[in-house]
VOPA-22576 format. One record per residue (C-alpha): x negated, y negated, z negated; residue number from 1; residue in one letter. Coordinates in steps of 0.1 Angstrom, whole numbers. Layout:
BEGIN
atom u = X; v = Y; w = Z; pos = NUM; code = A .
...
This chain:
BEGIN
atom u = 74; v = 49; w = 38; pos = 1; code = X .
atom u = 59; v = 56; w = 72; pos = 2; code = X .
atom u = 45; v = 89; w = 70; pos = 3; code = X .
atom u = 41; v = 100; w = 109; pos = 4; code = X .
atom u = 22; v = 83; w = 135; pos = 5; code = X .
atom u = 25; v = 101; w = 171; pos = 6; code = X .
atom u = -7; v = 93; w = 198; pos = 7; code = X .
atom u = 0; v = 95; w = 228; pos = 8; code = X .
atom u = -32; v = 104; w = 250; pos = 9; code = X .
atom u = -24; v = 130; w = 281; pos = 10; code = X .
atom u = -27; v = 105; w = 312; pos = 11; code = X .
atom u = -56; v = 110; w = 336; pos = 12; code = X .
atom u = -73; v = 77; w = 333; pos = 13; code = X .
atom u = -77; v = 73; w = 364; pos = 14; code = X .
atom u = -94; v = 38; w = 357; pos = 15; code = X .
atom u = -120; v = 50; w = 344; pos = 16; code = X .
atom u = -130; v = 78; w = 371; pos = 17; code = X .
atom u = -154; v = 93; w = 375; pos = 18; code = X .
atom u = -166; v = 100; w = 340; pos = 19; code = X .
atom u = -129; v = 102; w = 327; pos = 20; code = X .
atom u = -126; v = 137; w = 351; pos = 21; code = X .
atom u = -146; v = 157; w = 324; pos = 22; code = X .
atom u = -145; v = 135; w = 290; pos = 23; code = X .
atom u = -113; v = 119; w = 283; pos = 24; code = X .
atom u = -113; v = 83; w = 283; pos = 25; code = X .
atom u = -95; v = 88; w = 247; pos = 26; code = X .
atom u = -127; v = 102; w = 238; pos = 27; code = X .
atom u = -155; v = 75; w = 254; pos = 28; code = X .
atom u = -178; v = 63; w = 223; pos = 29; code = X .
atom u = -172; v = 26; w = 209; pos = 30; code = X .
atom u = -208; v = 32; w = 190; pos = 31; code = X .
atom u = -211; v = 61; w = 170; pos = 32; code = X .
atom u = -170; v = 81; w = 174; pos = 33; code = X .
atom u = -149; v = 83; w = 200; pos = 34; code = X .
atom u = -124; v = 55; w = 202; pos = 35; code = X .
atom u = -92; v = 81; w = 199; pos = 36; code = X .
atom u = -108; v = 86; w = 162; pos = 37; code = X .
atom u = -101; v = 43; w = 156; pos = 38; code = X .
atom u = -68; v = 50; w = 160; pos = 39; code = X .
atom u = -61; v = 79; w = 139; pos = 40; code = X .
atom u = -83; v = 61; w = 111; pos = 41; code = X .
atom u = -59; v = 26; w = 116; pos = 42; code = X .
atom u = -30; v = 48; w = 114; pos = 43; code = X .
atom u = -46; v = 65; w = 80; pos = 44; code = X .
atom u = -51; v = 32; w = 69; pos = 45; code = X .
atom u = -17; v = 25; w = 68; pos = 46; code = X .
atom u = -8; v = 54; w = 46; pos = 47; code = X .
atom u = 1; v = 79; w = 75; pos = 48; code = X .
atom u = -7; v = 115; w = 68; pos = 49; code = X .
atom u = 6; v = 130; w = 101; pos = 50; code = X .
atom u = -3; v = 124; w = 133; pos = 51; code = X .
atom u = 6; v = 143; w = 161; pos = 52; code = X .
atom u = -15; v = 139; w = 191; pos = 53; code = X .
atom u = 4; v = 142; w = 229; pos = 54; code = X .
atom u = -25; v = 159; w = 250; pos = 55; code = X .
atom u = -27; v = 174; w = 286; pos = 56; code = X .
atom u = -45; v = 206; w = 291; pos = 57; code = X .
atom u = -70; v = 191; w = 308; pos = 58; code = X .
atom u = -78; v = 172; w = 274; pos = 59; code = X .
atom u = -84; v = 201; w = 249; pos = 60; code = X .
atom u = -112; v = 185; w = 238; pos = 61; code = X .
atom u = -92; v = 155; w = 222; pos = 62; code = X .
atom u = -82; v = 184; w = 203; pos = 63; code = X .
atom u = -112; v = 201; w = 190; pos = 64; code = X .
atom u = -127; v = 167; w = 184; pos = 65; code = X .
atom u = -104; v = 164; w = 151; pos = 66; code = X .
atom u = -112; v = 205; w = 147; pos = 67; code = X .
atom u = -134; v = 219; w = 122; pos = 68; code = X .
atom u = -165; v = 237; w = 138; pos = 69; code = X .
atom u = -179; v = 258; w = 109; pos = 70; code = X .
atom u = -213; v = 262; w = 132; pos = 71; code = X .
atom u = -222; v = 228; w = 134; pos = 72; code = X .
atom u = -213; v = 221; w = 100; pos = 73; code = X .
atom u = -237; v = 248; w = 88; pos = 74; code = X .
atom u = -263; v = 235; w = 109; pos = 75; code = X .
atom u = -258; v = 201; w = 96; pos = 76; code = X .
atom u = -257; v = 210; w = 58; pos = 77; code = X .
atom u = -290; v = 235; w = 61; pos = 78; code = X .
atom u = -312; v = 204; w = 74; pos = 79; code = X .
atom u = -294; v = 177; w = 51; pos = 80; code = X .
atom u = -273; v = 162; w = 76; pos = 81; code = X .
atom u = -239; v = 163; w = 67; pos = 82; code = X .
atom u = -238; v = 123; w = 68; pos = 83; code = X .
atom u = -229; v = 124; w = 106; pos = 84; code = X .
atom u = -199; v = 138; w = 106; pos = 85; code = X .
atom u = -188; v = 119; w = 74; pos = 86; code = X .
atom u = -166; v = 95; w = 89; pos = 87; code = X .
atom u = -149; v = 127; w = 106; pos = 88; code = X .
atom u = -144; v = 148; w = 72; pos = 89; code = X .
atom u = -127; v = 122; w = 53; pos = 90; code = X .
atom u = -103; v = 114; w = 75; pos = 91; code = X .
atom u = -98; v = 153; w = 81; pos = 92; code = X .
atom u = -88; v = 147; w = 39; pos = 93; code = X .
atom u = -64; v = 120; w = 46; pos = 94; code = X .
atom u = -43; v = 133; w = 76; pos = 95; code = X .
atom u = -29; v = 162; w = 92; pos = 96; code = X .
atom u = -36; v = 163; w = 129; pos = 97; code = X .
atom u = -21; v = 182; w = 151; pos = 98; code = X .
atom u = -14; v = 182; w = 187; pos = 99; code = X .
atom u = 16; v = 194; w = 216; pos = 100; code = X .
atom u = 8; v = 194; w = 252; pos = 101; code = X .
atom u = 29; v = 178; w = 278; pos = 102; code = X .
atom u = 31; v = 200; w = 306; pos = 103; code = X .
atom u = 34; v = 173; w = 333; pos = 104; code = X .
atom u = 25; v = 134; w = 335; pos = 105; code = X .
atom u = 59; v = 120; w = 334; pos = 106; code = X .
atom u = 59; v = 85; w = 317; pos = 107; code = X .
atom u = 49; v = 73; w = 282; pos = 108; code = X .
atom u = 92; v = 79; w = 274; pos = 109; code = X .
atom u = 83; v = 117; w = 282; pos = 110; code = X .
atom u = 54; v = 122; w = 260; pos = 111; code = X .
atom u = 79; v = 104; w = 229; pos = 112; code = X .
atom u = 104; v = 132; w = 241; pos = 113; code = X .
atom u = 76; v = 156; w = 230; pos = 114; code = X .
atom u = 76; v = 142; w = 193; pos = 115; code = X .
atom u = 113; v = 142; w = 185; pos = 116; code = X .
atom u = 113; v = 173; w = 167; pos = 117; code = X .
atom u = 80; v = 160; w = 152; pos = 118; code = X .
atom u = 97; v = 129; w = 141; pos = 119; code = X .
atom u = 125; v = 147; w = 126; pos = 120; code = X .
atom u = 150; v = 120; w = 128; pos = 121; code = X .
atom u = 124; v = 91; w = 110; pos = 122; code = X .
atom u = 110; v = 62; w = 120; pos = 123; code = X .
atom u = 77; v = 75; w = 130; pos = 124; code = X .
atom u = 46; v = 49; w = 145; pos = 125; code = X .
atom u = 35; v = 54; w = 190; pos = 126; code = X .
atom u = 1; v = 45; w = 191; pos = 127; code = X .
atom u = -17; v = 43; w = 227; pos = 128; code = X .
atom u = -45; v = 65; w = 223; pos = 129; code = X .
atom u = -69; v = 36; w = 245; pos = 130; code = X .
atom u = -65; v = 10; w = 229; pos = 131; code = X .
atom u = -80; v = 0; w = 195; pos = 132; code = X .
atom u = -83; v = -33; w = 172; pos = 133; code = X .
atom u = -106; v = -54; w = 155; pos = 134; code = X .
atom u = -99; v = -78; w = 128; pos = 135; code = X .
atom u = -86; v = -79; w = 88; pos = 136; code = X .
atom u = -50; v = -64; w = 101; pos = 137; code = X .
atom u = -51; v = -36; w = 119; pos = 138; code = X .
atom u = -15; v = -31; w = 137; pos = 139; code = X .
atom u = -3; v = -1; w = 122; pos = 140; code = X .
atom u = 2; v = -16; w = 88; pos = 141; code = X .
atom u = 15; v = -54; w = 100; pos = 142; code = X .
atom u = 41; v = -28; w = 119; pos = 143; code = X .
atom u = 54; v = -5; w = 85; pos = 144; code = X .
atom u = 56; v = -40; w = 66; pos = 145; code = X .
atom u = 81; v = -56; w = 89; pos = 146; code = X .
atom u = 97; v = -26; w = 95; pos = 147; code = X .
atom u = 101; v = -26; w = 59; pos = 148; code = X .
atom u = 112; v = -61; w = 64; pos = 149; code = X .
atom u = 141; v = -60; w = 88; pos = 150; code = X .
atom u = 149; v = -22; w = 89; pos = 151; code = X .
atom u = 146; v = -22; w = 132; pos = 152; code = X .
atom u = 121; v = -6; w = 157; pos = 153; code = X .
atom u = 95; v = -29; w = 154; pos = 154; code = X .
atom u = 68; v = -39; w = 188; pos = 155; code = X .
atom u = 32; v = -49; w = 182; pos = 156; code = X .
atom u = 25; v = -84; w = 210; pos = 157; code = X .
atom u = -2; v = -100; w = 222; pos = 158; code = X .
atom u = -4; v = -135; w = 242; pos = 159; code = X .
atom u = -20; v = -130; w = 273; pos = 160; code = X .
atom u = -34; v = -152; w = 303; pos = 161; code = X .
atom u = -3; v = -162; w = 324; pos = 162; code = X .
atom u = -24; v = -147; w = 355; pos = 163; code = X .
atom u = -23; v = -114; w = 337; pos = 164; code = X .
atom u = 12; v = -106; w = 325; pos = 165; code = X .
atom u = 17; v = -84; w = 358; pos = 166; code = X .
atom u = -6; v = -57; w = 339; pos = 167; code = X .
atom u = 21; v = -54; w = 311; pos = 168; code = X .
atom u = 57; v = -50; w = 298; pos = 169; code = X .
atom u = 66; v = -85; w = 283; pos = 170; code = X .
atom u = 95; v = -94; w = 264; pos = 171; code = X .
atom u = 111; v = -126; w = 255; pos = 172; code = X .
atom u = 138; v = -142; w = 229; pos = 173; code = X .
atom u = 136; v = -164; w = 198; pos = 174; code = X .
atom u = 108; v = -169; w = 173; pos = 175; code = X .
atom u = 128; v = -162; w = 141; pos = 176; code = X .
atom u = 95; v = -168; w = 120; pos = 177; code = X .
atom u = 60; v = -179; w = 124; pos = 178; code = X .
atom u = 47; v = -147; w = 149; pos = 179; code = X .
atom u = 82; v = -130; w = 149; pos = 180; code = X .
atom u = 102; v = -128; w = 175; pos = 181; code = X .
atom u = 134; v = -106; w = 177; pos = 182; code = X .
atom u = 135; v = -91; w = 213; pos = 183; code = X .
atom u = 164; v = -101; w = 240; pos = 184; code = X .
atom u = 150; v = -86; w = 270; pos = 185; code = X .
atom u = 122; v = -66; w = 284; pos = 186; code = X .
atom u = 102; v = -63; w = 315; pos = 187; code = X .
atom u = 76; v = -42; w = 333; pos = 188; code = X .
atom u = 52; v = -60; w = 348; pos = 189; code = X .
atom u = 69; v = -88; w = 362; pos = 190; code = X .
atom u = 56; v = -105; w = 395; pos = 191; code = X .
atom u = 36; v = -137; w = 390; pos = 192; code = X .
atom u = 53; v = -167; w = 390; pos = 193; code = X .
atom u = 91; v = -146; w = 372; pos = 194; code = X .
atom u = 75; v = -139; w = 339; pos = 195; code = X .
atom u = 101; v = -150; w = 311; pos = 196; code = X .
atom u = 73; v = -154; w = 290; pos = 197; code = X .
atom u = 33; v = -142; w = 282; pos = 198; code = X .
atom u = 39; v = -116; w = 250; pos = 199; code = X .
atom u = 29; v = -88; w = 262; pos = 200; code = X .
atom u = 35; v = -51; w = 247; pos = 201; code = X .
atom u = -4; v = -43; w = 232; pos = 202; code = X .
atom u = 2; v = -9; w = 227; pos = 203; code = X .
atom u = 13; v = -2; w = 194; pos = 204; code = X .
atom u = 49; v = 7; w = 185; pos = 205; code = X .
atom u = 73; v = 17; w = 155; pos = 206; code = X .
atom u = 106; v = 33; w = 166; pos = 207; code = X .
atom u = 132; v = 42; w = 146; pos = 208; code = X .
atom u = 149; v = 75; w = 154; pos = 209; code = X .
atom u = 177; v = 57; w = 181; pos = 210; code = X .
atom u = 149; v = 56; w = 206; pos = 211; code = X .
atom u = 160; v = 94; w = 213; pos = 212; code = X .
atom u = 197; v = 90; w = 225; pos = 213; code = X .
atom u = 183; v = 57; w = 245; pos = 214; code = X .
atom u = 159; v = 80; w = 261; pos = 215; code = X .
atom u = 180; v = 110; w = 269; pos = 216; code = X .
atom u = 203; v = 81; w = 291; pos = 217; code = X .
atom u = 173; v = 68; w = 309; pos = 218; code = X .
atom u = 168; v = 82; w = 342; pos = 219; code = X .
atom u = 137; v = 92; w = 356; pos = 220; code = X .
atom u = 120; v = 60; w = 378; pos = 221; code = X .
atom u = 90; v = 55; w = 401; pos = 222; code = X .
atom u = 70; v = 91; w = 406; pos = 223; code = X .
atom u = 99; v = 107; w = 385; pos = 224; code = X .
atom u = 83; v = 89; w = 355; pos = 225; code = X .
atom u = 105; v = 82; w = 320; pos = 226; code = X .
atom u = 96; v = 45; w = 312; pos = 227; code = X .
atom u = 96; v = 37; w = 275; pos = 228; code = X .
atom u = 99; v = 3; w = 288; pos = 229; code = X .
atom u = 135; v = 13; w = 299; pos = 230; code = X .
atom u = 146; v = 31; w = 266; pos = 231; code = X .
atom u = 138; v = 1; w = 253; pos = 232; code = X .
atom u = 158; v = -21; w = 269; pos = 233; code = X .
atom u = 189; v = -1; w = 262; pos = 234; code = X .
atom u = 174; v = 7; w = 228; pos = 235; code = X .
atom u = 183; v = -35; w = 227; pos = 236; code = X .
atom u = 219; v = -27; w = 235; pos = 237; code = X .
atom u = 222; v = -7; w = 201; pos = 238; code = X .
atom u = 209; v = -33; w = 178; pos = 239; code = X .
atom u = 180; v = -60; w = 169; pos = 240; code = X .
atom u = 142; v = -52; w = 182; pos = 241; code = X .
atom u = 119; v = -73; w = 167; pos = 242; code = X .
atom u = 80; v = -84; w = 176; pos = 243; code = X .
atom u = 53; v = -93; w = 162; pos = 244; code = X .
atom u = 25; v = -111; w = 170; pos = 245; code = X .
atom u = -6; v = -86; w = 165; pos = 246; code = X .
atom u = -29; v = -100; w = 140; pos = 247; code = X .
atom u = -60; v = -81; w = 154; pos = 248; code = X .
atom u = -74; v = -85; w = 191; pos = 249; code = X .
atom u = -68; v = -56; w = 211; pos = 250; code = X .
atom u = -94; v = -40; w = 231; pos = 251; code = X .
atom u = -89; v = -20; w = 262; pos = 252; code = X .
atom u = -110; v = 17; w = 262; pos = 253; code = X .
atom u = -89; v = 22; w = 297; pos = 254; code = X .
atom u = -106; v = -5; w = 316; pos = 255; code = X .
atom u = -146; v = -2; w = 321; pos = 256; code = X .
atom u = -155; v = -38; w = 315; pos = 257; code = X .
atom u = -134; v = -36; w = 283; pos = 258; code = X .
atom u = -148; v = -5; w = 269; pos = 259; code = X .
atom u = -184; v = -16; w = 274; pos = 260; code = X .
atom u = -172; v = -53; w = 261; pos = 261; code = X .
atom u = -157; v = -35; w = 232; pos = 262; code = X .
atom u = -192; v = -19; w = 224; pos = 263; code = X .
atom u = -209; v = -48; w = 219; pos = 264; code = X .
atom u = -179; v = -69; w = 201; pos = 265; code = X .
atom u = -183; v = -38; w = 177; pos = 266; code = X .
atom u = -220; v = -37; w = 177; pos = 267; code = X .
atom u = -218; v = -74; w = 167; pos = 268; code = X .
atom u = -201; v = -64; w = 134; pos = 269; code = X .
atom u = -232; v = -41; w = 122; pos = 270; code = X .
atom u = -258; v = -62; w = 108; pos = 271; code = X .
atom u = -285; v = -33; w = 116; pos = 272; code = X .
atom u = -273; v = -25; w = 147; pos = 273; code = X .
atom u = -273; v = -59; w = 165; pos = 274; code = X .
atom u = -307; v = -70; w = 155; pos = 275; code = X .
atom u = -317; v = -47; w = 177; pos = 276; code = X .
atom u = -293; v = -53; w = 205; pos = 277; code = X .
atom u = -292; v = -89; w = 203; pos = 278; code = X .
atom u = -331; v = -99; w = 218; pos = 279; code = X .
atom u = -319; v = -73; w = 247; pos = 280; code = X .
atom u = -287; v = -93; w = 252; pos = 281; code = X .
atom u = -304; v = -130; w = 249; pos = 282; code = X .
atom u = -329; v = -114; w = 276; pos = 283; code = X .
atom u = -307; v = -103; w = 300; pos = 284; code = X .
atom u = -288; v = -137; w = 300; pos = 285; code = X .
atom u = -314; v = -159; w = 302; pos = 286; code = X .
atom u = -328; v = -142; w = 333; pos = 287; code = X .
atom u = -296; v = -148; w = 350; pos = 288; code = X .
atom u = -286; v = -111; w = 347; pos = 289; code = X .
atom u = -254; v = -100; w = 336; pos = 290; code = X .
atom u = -244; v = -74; w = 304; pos = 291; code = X .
């Protein structure tokens, strides 16, 4: 079984400045936790026990989010309030978290570098720590089932809008099953107009321990970044890649429009909650106004 899921999350997120400079975007509320916390509870979902967060020193507090803090818990149990952090304490049962920093911001393929001795030569789950899912099927466990399946590194897609396949690495080759495809090729962020096809890479991974020697041949690119995007194309060399089709929508905590999108997509699914957002949204729309 899948044990070990590594979370990457030490970038600057940049696109959300100014108010990723002192809160990590990793750690930006999607209603009542920080969206870093979806992740960890997708991956627990899935039957991982062992996460190992990639962090920046700027982001410590990515770190003592997922930390006990005996204060607060004694403050919250003296006035009968140990409800809020609930959600926090059982995952705390299910999984071992625990974090490494990487010292500078040198590509996604970098941070990975940082979890091989985590990984310890298994096939271990790379989820984006900004992006989470909504639906019946989260991606971590549609990823351990197919890896299951066909014994390969295994990349969770998405279709997406022809005009936006620029924002993405999107790969190509033949559907070998309904929402399967095994991978021929690779690219980052093709121009408009050269795209060999719109399945883009949504940010969820399962790499089986060959990613390493791929990554210790791929050179440094663009602002002395390692591109996981290029370990991946030689990682194609070696053997079958396959991809999925994601089951879930994917929502984007990096992007401000997203994340405030995501909010209410989420807020939608609590009965409670959205009777008391809804009149506030119908108002602002029918005044013309915008959410």
């Amino acid at each position: 079984m899948i044990r070990k899921a590594v979370i990457p999350a030490a970038g600057f997120g940049t696109r959300m400045l100014p108010a990723a400079k002192a809160v990590p975007k990793e750690l930006l509320p999607v209603l009542d936790r920080p969206a870093i916390q979806y992740v960890v509870e997708e991956a627990a979902a899935a039957g991982v026990d062992d996460v190992l967060l990639i962090v920046s020193r700027h982001k410590r507090a990515i770190e003592d989010h997922f930390d006990r803090d005996g204060e607060l818990e004694s403050r919250l149990k003296s006035g009968g309030r140990m409800e809020l952090l609930a959600s926090l304490n059982a995952l705390a049962a299910k999984v071992k978290i625990h974090s490494v920093r990487q010292a500078e911001m040198r590509g996604l393929g970098d941070a990975m570098n940082h979890a091989r001795r985590f990984a310890a030569g298994q096939p271990v789950l790379c989820m984006l720590g900004d992006a989470i899912f909504s639906g019946p099927k989260l991606p971590a466990a549609e990823l351990i089932v197919a890896h299951e399946k066909f014994k390969t590194s295994v990349i969770g897609l998405e279709e997406v809008p022809l005009e936006k396949t620029e924002r993405y690495g999107i790969v190509s080759g033949p559907m070998i099953e309904e929402g399967v495809l095994r991978i021929e090729s690779v690219v980052e962020k093709p121009p408009r107009g050269s795209t060999p096809s719109r399945l883009a890479i949504a940010g969820r991974y399962l790499l089986t321990p060959d990613i390493y020697d791929c990554l210790d041949q791929t050179p440094p690119g663009g602002g002395g970044e390692i591109q996981l995007t290029d370990a991946l194309r030689r990682l194609l060399k070696c053997g079958a890649v396959h991809g999925i089709v994601l089951s879930a929508r994917r929502h984007d905590i990096g992007d401000l429009a997203d994340w405030l999108a995501t909010n209410l997509i989420f807020a939608a699914g609590d009965i409670n909650l959205w009777s008391k957002l809804a009149p506030m949204v119908r108002s602002l729309l029918d005044n013309g106004k915008h959410c």
